[in-house]
C-alpha positions as CSV (number, residue, x, y, z in Angstrom):
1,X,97.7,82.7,89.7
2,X,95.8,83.2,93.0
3,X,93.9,85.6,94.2
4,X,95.0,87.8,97.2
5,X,93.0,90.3,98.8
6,X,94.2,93.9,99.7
7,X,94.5,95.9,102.6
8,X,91.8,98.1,101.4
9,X,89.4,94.7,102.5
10,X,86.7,96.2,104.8
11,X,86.3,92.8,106.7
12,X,82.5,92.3,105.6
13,X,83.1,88.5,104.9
14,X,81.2,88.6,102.1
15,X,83.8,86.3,100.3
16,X,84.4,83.7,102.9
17,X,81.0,81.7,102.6
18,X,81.9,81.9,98.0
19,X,85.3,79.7,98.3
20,X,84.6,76.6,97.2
21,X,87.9,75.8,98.8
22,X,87.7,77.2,102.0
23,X,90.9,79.2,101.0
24,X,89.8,82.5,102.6
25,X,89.8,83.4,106.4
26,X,89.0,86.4,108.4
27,X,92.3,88.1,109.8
28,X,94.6,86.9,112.2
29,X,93.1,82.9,111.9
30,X,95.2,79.9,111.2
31,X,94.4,78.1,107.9
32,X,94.8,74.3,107.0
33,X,94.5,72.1,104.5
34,X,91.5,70.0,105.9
35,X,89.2,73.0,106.0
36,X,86.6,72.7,103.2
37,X,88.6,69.9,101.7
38,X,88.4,65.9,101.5
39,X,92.4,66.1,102.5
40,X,93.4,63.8,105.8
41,X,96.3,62.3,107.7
42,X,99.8,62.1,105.5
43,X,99.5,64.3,102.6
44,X,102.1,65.3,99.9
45,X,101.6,68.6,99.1
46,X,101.5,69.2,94.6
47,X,105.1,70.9,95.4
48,X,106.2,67.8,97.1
49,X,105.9,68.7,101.1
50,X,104.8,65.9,103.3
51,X,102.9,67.4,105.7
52,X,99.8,66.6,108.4
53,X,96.4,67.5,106.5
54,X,95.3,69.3,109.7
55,X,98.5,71.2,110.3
56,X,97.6,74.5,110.9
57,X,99.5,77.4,109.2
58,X,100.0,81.1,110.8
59,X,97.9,83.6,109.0
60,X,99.1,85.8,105.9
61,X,97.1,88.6,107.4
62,X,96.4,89.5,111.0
63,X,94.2,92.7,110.3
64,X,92.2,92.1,107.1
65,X,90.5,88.4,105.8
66,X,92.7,86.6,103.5
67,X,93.4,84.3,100.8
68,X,95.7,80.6,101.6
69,X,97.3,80.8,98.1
70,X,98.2,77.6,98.3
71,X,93.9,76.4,98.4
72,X,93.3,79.4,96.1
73,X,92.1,78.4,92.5
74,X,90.6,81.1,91.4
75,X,87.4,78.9,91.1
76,X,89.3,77.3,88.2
77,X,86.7,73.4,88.5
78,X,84.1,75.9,90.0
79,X,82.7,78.4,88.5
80,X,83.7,80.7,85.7
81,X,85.1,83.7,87.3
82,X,86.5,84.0,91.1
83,X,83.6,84.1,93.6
84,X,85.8,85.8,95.9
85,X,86.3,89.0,93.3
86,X,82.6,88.8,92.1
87,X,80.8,89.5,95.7
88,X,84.2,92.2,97.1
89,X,82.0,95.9,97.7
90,X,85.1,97.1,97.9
91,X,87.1,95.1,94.7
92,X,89.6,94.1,96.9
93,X,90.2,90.6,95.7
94,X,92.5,91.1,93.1
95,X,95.3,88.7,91.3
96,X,98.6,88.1,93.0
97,X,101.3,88.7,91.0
98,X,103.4,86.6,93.5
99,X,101.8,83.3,92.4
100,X,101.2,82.8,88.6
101,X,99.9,79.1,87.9
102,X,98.3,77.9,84.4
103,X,94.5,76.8,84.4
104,X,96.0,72.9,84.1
105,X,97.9,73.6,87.6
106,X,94.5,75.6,89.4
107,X,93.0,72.4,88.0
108,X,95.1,70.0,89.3
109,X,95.1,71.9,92.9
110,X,91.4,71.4,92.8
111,X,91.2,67.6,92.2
112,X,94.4,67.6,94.7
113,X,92.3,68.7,97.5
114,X,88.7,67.4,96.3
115,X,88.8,63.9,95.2
């Protein structure tokens, strides 16, 4: 699953610098699949998308910093627990129960967007 972060987020941006995928961004900011990646050009996307690497996607959240759950992980490749969840004052970065994915699926999003 991913991780998403709630509204109770304080915006301290503690998290941002911790994703190893660049999947986090400060409210209202556009996300893509370049940032913190080795992705370019033409990609196919792991649910079968073609789309421009650099494409960039409206924000989730326009208030509070927030999680791209399809760059999310969970550190899954990384580290042992997420980064994100570990540094939150505020324990905001909690699992999404929108998004379930197995640790073979975090996995292959990880080796999808850092070859």
């Amino acid at each position: 699953m991913a991780i998403m972060i709630t509204d109770e987020c304080i915006n301290c941006g503690a998290c941002e610098p911790e994703c190893p995928n660049n999947a986090i961004y400060e409210g209202g900011a556009e996300w893509k699949f370049t940032d913190g990646t080795t992705l370019k050009g033409l990609i196919q996307t792991l649910d079968g998308e073609e789309i421009e690497a650099d494409h960039a996607f409206e924000p989730v959240n326009m208030d509070v910093y927030y999680i791209a759950h399809e760059k999310c992980t969970e550190c899954v490749g990384f580290h042992d627990e997420p980064q994100c969840a570990a540094v939150c004052p505020v324990d905001c970065c909690v699992d999404d129960p929108d998004y379930r994915e197995s640790e073979d699926e975090l996995l292959a999003k990880k080796n999808f967007m850092h070859l």
